[in-house]
Each structure stands twice: as C-alpha cells, then as structure tokens.
C-alpha positions in Angstrom: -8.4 27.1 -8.4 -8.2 26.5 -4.8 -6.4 23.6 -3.2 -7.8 21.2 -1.4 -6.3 20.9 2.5 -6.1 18.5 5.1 -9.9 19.7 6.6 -11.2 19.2 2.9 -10.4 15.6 3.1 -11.8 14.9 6.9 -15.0 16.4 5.5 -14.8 14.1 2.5 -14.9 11.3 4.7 -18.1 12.1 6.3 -19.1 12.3 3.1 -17.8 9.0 1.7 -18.6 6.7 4.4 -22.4 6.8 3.6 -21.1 5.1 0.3 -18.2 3.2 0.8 -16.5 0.8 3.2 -12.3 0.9 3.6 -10.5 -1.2 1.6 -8.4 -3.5 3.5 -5.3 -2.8 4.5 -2.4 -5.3 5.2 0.9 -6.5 5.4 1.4 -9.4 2.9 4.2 -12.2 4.8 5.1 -13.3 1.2 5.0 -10.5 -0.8 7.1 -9.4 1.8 9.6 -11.8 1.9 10.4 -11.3 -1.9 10.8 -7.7 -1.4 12.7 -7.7 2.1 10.6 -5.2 3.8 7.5 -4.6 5.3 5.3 -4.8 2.0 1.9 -3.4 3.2 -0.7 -3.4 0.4 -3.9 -1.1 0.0 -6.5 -3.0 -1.9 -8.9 -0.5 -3.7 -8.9 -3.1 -6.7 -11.6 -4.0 -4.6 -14.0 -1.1 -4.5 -17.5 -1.8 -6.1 -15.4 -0.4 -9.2 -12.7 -1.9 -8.9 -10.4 1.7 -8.3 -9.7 4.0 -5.9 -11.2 6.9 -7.7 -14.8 5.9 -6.7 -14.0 7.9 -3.5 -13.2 10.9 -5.1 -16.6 10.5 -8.0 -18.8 9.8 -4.8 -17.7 13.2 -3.0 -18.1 15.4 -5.8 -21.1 14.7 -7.1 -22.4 14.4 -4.3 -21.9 18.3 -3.8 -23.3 19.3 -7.0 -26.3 21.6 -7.2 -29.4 20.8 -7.8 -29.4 22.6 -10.8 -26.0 20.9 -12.3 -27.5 17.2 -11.7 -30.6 18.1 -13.8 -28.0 19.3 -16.5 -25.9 16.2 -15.9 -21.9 16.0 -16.0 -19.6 15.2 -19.2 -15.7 14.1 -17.9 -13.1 12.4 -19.8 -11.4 9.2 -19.0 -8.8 6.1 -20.1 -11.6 4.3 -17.9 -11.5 4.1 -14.3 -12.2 7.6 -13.2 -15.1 7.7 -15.7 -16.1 4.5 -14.2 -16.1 6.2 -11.0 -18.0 9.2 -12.2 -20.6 7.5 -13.5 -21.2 5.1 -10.7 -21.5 8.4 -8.3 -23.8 9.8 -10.5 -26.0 6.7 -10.4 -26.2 7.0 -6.7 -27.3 10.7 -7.3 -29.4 10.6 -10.1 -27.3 12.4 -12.4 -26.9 11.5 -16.1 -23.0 11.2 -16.9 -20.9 11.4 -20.3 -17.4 9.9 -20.8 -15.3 11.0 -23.5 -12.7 8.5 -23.9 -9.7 8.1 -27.0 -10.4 5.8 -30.2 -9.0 2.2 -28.7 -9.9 3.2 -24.9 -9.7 0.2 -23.2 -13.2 -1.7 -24.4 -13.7 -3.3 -21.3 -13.7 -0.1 -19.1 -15.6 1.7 -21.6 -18.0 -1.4 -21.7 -18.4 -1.2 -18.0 -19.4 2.7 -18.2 -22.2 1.3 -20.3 -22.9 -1.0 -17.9 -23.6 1.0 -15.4 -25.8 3.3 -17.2 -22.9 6.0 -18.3 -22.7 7.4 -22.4 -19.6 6.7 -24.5 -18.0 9.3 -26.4 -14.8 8.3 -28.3 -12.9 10.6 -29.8 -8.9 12.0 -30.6 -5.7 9.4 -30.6 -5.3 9.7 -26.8 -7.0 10.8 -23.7 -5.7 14.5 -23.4 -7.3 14.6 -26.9 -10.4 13.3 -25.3 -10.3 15.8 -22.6 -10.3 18.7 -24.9 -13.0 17.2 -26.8 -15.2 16.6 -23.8 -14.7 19.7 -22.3 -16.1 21.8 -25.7 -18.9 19.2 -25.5 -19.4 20.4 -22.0 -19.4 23.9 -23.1 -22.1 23.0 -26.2 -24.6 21.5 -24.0 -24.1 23.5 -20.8 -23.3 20.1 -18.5 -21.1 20.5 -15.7 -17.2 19.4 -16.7 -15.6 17.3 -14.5 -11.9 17.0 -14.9 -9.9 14.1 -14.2 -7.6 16.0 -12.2 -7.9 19.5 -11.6 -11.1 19.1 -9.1 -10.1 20.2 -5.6 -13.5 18.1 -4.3 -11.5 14.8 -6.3 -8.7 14.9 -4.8 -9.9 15.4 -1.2 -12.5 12.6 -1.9 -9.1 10.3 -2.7 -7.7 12.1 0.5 -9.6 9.5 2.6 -7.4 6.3 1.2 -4.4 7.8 3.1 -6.4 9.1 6.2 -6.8 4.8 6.2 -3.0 3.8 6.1 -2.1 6.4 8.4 -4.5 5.5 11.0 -3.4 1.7 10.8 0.2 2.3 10.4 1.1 6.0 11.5 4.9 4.8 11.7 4.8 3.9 7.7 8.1 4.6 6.3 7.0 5.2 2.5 4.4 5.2 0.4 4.4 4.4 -3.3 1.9 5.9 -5.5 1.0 5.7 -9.2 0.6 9.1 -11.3 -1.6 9.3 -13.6 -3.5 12.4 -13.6 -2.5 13.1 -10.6 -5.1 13.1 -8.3 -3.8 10.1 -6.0 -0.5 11.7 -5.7 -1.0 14.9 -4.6 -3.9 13.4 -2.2 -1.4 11.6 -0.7 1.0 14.3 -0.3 -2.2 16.6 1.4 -2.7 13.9 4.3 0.4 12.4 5.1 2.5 15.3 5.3 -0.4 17.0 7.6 -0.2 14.0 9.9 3.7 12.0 9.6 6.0 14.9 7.3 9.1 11.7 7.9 6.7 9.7 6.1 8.3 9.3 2.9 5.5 10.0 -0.8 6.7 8.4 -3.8 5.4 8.8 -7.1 5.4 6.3 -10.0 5.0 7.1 -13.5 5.9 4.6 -16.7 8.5 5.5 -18.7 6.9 5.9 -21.4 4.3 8.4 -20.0 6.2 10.5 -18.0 5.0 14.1 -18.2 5.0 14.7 -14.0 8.4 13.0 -13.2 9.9 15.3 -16.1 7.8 18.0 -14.8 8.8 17.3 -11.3 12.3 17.2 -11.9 12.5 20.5 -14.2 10.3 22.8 -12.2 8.2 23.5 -15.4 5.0 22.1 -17.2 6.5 19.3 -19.8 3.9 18.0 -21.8 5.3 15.0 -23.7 4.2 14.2 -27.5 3.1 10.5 -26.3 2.1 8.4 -24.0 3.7 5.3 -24.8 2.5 2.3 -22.2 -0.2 -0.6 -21.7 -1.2 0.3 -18.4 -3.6 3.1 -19.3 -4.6 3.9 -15.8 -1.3 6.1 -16.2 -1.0 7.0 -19.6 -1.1 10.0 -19.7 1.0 13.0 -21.5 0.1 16.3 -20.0 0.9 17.6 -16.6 -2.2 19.5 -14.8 -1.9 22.5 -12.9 -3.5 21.9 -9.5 -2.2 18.2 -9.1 1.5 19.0 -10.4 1.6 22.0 -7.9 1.2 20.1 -5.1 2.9 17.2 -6.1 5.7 19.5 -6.6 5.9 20.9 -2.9 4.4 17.9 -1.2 6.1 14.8 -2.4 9.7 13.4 -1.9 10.3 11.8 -5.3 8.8 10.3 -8.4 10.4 7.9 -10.0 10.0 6.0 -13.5 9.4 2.1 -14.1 9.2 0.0 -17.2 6.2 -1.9 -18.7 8.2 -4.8 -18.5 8.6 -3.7 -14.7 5.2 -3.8 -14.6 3.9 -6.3 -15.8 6.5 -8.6 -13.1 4.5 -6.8 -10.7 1.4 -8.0 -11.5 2.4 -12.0 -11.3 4.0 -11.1 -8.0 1.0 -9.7 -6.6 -0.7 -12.9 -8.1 1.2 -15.5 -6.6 1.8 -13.3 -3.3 -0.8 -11.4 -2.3 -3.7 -13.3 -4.9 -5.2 -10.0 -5.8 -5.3 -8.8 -9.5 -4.0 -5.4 -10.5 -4.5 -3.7 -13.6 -1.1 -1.8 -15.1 -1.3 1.2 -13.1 -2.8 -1.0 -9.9 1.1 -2.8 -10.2 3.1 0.4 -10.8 3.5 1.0 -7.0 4.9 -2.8 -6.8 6.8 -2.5 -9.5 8.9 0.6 -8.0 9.5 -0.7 -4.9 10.8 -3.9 -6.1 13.3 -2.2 -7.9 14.4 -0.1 -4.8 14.1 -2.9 -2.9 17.7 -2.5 -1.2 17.3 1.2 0.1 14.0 -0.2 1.2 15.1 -3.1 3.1 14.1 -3.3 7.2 11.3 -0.3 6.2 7.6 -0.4 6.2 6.1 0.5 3.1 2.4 1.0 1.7 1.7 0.0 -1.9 -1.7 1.3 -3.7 -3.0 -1.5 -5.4 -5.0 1.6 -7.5 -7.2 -0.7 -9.5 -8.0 -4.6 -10.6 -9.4 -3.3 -13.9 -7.6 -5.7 -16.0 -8.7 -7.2 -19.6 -8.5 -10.9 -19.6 -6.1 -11.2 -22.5 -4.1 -8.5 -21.5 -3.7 -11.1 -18.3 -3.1 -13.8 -20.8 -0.4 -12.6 -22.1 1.3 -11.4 -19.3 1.3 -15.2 -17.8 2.5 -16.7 -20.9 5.1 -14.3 -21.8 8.4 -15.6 -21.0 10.2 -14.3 -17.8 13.3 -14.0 -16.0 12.8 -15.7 -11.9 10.9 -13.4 -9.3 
C-alpha cells in the first residue's frame, strides 16, 4: 500500500476546499492560563459533522470511479468516520454502508441514518465490525473503505495541519488523539515536511492502547480490549499503513485516563465553551498533565470531534471532581 506524502495532501486541499471551510484556529487566553502555555485549539467539532474526518471522506470519494459509486462503498466505524463517509457520499451520489459493533454509540449511528447512510451492527467491538464489513464488501462487490489504511484518508486529514502550520509555523507541539490512526500519522506527513522541531504527540486512553504499545515495542500489539468511553479512540488493533508512519514520523505517544478525560472536557467547557466528545478532549487531557515540561511553549490541541451524547455530558458534570 503506498503512503501518502506531503504533495498528496496539497492536492487534497484543492480537493477539499470545494467542500469545506477551515475550522478556526486560536489561542484560548483562559484555557491558557490553566495550563501555563500557549494553549492553541483546533476546532473541527465544528465541521458540518462535527469531526475532522469529514476532510478525509470528502477526498476519497470524491476520487472514486465511476464505476465504484454506482456499486456504492461499505466502511466500518465507532461513528464519526462513518459519519463522514457517508456525508461525502451524499455529496457524490454514492450509496454508503456502516458496519458498526452491537452498542455503537446510538447517537452516531442515528446520525448516519440521518443523513441517508445504512446501519449494519455486528461483533462485540469495532475491529469485529471491520472484519464483518469488509466480507460484506467482498459479498456484494462495493468498494471497502477502511478506517485507516486509505492513503487518500489520511492526506484528506493532511489539510487540518497544512492550517495550524500556516497560522503558527513556530508551534512548539502538537497533541493528537489515536484512534485508527489516521490523524496521527497525517500529522506526522505535514509537519515534519514543513517545521521537523515541531514536536507530534500522540494520545491514546489507557485502556485502548494498541499504538502506544505498538509504538514503544517496534511490533504490531493487538490488545484483547478496548476498554474506554470515548469511542472515537477505542480501538484494539494497530493498522499497518498508519502505525508505520506514526512509527518514523512522530516524537511520542503517550497514555491518559478516562478520568483524565473526562476533566478535559469541563475545561474546555468553562474555557474555551466548545463541546468535545471523549476522543475531541484526549489531546487536552495530555497536555494538561504535562503541563510543566510544556510551560512558556506553544501548543496545538485537536478538538477531533463535539460528537457527544447528552447523558454521557450529564454525567460528566454531575460526577464529583477534584478543582481544575
């Protein structure tokens, strides 16, 4: 499978821009000030899905054939990146198929629905799903779309970093979220082609945390759970073409708790006012526990996605919780 490179993602921004506008970009005086750095926050909670993986859905489908958009697409997903899939393939015409785990997040799924997508649960967790949805794929002769390993994906998510960069080329550090993958090693593409001292770090939950094992080992660890709420990152299995170039391209990945998490989210609340889903916090949630190393530095956050249930949110505010 080839990798995507630096001129893959400059041509998926020609591409993208016919779609979508960039998310704003900013540095956050109060969010900030809890932190003690330069807390600079990404906001593709708001993309018309409410993730950043709509940029990566838009330029893939976008470059299907005519003969695979008469076929449609079938891809597997906890819920954004099918979300974003099918939302591309409205814009293209293209009928779309999410396979998603029994107990995917009902809201997501419901959204997928929404706009126009086909629910297919199946298996206890989403690399279940993705084996299902790829023998589906294989059944009806659709076009699979991988959450991860899709070289058109990850240049597509490419174009969130070309952003930062071109507003704040000096950016000490950026924090990511892993999930499949696809963010990360996007990330790693564009900002070492542009800054290299720019500093990549990845976030996984501990309880899902198959790349940051992977990472650290040098070999594929595929863990027997995925134990955390924030879906968006839940994931169990490392994949080939993300881990390898998260593996050369990014300075560290580190782990955070749900409980780590979840503080994230009412800081970005009562800082910043925008909502993040689990995974949308994780990259707060790390750098507020490195805040000390960090201190004096400018530092992106990916606020990945605002895709959060309402009672989830509930709970969050009414659990009890030590002072931010």
């Amino acid at each position: 499978m080839k990798e995507p490179t630096f001129v893959d993602v400059l041509k998926a921004r020609q591409t993208i821009a016919k779609y979508l506008k960039p998310t704003p970009f900013s540095k956050s005086v109060p969010l900030s000030k809890k932190l003690g750095f330069d807390a600079y926050i990404k906001c593709e909670n708001l993309q018309p899905i409410g993730a950043f993986k709509a940029r990566g859905a838009i330029n893939l489908i976008s470059k299907l054939s005519e003969d695979e958009k008469r076929r449609g697409v079938i891809t597997a997903s906890t819920g954004n990146h099918g979300l974003a899939i099918v939302y591309a393939s409205s814009l293209f015409g293209v009928k779309a198929t999410v396979c998603a785990a029994v107990g995917a997040n009902p809201h997501k799924m419901q959204a997928i629905r929404d706009l126009g997508g086909h629910v297919k649960l199946h298996g206890k967790d989403f690399d279940e799903a993705i084996v299902w949805g790829e023998r589906k794929a294989r059944e009806k002769d659709c076009r699979y779309i991988h959450p991860a390993n899709e070289p058109l994906l990850i240049a597509g998510v490419g174009t969130m970093y070309l952003e930062i960069l071109e507003e704040l080329p000096d950016v000490d550090a950026i924090f990511v979220p892993i999930g499949g993958g696809s963010s990360a090693a996007a990330a790693g593409i564009v900002v070492k082609a542009i800054n290299p001292a720019t500093k990549v770090i990845g976030v996984q939950a501990k309880g899902a945390r198959s790349f940051y094992e992977s990472w650290k080992s040098g070999k594929m660890i595929e863990m027997k759970t995925a134990q955390t709420f924030a879906d968006g990152i839940a994931t169990r299995v490392p994949y080939e073409l993300t881990m390898g170039i998260i593996r050369r391209s990014i300075d560290k990945i580190v782990l955070v708790s749900d409980e780590d998490i979840k503080r994230a989210i009412i800081l970005l609340l009562e800082t910043t006012h925008q909502l993040a889903e689990g995974a949308g916090a994780a990259s707060v949630a790390a750098a507020f526990n490195m805040k000390q190393e960090l201190k004096g530095k400018k530092v992106a956050l990916i606020i990945s996605g605002g895709n959060l249930m309402l009672n989830a949110l509930r709970d969050i505010l009414n659990a009890p919780r030590s002072d931010l």
